[in-house]
C-alpha positions in Angstrom: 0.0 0.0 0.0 1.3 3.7 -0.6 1.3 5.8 2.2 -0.6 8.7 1.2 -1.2 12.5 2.6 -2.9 15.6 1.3 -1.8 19.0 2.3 -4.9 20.9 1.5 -7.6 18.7 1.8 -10.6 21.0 2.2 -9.9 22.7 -1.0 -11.9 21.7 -4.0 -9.1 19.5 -5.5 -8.2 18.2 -2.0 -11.5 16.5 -2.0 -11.7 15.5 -5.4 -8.2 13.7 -4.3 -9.8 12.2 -0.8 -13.1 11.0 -3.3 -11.1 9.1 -5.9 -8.3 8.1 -3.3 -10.9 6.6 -0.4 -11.9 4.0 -3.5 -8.0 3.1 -4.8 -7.0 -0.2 -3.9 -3.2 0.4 -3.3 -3.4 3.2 -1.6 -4.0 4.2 1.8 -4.2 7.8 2.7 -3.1 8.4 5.9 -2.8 12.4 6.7 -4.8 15.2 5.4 -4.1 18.5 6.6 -6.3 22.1 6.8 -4.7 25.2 8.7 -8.6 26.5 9.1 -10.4 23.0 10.1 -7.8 21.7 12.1 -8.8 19.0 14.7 -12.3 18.4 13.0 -12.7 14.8 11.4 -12.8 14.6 8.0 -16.5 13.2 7.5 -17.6 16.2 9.9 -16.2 18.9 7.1 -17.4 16.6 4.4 -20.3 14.6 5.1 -19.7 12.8 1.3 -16.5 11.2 3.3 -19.0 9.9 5.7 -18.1 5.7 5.9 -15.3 6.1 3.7 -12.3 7.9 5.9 -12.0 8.5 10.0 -8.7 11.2 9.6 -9.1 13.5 11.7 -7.8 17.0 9.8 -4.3 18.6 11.1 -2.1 21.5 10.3 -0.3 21.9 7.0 2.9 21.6 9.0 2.2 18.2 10.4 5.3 16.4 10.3 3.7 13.3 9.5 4.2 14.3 6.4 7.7 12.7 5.9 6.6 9.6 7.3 4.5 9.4 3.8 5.6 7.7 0.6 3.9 10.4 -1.4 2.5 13.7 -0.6 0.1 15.6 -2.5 -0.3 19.2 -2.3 -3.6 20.4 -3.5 -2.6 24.1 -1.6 -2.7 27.0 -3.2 0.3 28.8 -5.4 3.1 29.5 -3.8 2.8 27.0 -0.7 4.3 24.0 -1.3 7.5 25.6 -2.5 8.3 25.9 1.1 7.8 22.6 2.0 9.2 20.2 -0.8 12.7 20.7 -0.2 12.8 18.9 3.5 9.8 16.3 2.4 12.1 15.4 -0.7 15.3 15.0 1.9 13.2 12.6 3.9 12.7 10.2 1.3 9.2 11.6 0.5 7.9 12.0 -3.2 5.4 14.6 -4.3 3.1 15.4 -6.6 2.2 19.2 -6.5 -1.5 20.1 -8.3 -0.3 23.7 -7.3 1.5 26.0 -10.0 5.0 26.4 -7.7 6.6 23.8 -9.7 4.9 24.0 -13.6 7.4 27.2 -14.9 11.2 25.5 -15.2 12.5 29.8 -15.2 12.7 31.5 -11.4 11.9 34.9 -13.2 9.2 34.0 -15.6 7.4 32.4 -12.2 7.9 35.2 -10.1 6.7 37.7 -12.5 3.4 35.7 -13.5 3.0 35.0 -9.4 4.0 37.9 -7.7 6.6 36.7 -5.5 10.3 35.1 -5.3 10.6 31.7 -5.6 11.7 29.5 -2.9 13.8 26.5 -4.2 14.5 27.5 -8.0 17.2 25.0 -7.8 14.4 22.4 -8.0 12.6 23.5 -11.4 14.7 22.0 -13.8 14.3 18.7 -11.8 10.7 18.6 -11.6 8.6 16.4 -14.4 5.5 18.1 -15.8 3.2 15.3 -15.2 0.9 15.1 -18.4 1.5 11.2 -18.7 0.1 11.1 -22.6 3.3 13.4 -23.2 6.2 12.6 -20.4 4.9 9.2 -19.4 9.0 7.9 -19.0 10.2 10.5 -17.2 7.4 10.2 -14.8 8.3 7.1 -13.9 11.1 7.9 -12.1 10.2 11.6 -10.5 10.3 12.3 -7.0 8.5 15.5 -7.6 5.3 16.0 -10.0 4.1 19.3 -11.5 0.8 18.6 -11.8 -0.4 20.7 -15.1 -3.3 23.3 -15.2 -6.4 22.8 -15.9 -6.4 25.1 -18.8 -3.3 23.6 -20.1 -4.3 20.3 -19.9 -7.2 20.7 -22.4 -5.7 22.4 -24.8 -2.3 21.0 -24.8 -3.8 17.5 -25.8 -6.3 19.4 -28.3 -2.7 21.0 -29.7 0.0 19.0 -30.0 -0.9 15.9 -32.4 -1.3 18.5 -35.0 1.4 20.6 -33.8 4.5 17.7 -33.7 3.2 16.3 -37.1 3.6 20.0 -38.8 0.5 20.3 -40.3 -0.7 23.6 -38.6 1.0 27.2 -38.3 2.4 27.7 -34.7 2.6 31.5 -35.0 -0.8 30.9 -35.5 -3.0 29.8 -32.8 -6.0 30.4 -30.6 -7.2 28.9 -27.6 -10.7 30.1 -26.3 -11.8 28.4 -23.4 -14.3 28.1 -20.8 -14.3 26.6 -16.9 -16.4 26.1 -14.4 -16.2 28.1 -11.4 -14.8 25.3 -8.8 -11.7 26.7 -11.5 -11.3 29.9 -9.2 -11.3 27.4 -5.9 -13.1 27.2 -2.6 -12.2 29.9 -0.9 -15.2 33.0 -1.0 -14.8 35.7 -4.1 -17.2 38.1 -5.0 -17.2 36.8 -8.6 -17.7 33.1 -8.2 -21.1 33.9 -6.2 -24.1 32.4 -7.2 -26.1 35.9 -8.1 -22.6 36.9 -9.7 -21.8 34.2 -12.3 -25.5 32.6 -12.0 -26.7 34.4 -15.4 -23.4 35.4 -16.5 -20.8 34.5 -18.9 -17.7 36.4 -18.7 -13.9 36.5 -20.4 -11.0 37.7 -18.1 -7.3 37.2 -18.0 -7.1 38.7 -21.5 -4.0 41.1 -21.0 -2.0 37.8 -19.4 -3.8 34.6 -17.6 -1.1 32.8 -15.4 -1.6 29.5 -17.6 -0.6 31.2 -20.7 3.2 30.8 -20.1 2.9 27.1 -19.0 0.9 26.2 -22.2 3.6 27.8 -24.4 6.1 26.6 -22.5 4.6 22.7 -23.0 3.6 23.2 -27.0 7.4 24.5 -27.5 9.3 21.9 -25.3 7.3 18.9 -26.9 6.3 20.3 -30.4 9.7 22.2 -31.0 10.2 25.3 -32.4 8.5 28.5 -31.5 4.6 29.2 -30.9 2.6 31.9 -30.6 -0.8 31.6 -29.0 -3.8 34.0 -28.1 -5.3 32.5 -25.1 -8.8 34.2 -23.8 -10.2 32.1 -20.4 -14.4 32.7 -19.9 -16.1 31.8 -16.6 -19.8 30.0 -17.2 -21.8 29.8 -14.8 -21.8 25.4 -14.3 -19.9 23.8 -11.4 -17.2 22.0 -12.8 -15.6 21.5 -16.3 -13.5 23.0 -19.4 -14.3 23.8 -22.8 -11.7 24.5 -25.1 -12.4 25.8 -28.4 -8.9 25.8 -30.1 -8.3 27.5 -34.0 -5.0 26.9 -36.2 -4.2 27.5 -39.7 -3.4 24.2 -41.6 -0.2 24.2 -43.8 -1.2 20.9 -45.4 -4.9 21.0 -46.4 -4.9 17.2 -47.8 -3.7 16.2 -44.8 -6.5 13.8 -42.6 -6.4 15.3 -39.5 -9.1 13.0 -38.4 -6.9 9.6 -38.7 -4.0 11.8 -37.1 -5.4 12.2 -33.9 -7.3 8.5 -33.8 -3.7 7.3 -34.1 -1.6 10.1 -32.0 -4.6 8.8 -29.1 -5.1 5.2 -30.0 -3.7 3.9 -26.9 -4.4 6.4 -24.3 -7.6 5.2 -22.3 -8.0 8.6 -20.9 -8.0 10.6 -24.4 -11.2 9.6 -26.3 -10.9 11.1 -30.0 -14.7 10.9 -31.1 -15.7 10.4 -34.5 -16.2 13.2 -37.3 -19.0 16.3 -37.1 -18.7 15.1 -32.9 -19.2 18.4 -30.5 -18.7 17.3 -27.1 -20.1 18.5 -24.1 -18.2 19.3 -20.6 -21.1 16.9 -19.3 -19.8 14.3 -21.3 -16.6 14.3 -18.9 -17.9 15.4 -15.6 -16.8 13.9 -12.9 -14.5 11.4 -15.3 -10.7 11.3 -15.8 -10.9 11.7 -19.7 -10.5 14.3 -22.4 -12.7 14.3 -25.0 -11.7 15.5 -28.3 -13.3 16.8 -31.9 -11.6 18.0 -35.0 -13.6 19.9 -37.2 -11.8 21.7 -40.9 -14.8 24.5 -41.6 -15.2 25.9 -44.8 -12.9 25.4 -47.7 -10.4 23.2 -45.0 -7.6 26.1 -44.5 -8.3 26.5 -40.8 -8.7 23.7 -38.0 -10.8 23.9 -35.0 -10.6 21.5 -32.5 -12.7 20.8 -29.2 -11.4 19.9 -26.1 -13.3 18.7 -23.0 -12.2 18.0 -19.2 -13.5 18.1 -16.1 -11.3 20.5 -14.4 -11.1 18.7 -11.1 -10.4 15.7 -12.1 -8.6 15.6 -15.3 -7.1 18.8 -14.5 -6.2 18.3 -11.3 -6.8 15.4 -9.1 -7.4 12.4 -11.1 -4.4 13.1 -13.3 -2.6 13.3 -9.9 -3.6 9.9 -9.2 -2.9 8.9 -12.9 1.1 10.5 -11.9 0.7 8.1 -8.9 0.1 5.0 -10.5 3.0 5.8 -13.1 5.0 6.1 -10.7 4.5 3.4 -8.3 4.3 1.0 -11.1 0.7 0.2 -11.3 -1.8 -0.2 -13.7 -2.3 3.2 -15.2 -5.6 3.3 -14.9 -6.1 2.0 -11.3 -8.9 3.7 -9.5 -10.0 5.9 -12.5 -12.2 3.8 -14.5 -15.4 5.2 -13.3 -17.7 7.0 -16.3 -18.9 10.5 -16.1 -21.8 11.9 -14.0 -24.6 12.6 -16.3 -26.9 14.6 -15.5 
């Protein structure tokens, strides 16, 4: 069994972790941690938990934490940066679903968050964890940047046709959509029901913080040099992302269609649906997969392509697990098998 513990765990994606966790057979999750519900069990803060977990909650800085195989931090930005160095030293791996660990330059990171970080000597050695891409390399981390939710959906939308050369890189859009667990737990005027309840708003336009780790991905596996216009909405649904993703085609006889089926074939979490397909962020809710759609409108010169996640899971928590399982060695897909929620 792997020793498991969440720092964070009353976030959002802290318990999407403890859901999907509670039903994995080689794990067992031993420590969660909350600064503001210390000391209260975990089935009293989350009465879903109820029969599945008796943890009683304690402080982020709970040493326990080195006595775990793996840590997960589901905390927000800037947090586990101060922990992973001693946790690391004791023998402890992570897996970070935080950004502290996703931008491999100090500077780039502290200008998109706002403050120094606090072990650059550890971003070169961290794996971005987006197993359909860096699958080997996961294999043997000790610490996992978990990607972005954003960046997860529209890397995978991007990059078959971007590595086979068949679409302009100094050419690309990404419009997308999330659901407002994207913007986290914690109380914000816009996230409120009578806020984003009838509303459907873009933001982040000048600069969203997932911008440089999705150009950073596309250039690192795609090579050469991309330019992307990325434009994050907020819909008023719980949970999910759409992205909605234009590129110019430089070979218009190419079948885009068969290149993805084949790019995807064996990845049971990437589900490439058939031709004219629009899918729905229902379609993935609640589910570990990405659902993609390649459409070629009009006379064929420009590409869209849909991309669907749920943001908690395949953007954050169940591809944590999926990191897990690559790295312990198990069956990929152990623990993450169940379909999407619908309705």
């Amino acid at each position: 069994m792997i020793k498991t513990g969440v720092i964070g765990a009353t976030g959002y994606t802290g318990l999407e972790l403890l859901r999907i966790l509670s039903a994995h057979p080689g794990v067992e999750v031993c420590l969660a941690t909350s600064d503001a519900e210390a000391g209260r069990s975990l089935a009293e803060v989350f009465p879903s938990l109820r029969s599945h977990t008796d943890l009683v909650l304690s402080a982020h800085d709970d040493p326990a934490a080195s006595g775990c195989d793996l840590v997960f931090f589901a905390t927000p930005n800037g947090k586990a940066m101060r922990r992973v160095p001693k946790l690391l030293d004791a023998g402890t791996r992570i897996i970070d679903l935080s950004a502290d660990f996703r931008l491999s330059d100090a500077d780039s990171w502290a200008r998109w968050y706002g403050e120094t970080h606090a072990c650059p000597e550890l971003l070169d050695t961290a794996v971005y964890g987006l197993p359909e891409l860096n699958r080997e390399a996961i294999k043997a981390a000790r610490l996992i940047a978990n990607p972005g939710c954003y960046p997860t959906a529209i890397t995978l939308g991007l990059l078959p046709a971007l590595q086979s050369g068949i679409i302009d890189g100094d050419d690309l859009i990404a419009d997308a959509k999330s659901g407002v667990s994207g913007a986290g737990r914690k109380t914000s005027m816009v996230t409120q029901f009578s806020e984003a309840g009838e509303s459907f708003t873009a933001y982040g336009v000048p600069g969203h913080r997932h911008h440089p780790e999705i150009v950073q991905t596309l250039e690192r596996f795609a090579g050469g040099r991309i330019d992307l216009v990325f434009v994050p909405h907020l819909v008023p649904m719980s949970r999910g992302i759409h992205a909605t993703l234009y590129a110019t085609k430089l070979d218009t006889d190419a079948s885009v269609q068969t290149l993805y089926e084949n790019y995807y074939r064996e990845e049971h979490f990437v589900d490439v649906l058939p031709p004219g397909s629009h899918p729905g962020t229902i379609s993935v809710r609640g589910s570990n997969h990405c659902r993609i759609a390649v459409h070629e409108p009009g006379n064929g010169r420009r590409l869209v392509i849909l991309s669907v996640i749920d943001n908690l899971v395949k953007g954050a928590a169940g591809q944590a697990v999926q990191n897990m399982n690559i790295m312990y060695g198990l069956d990929e897909v152990e623990g993450l098998t169940f379909p999407a929620l619908v309705p």
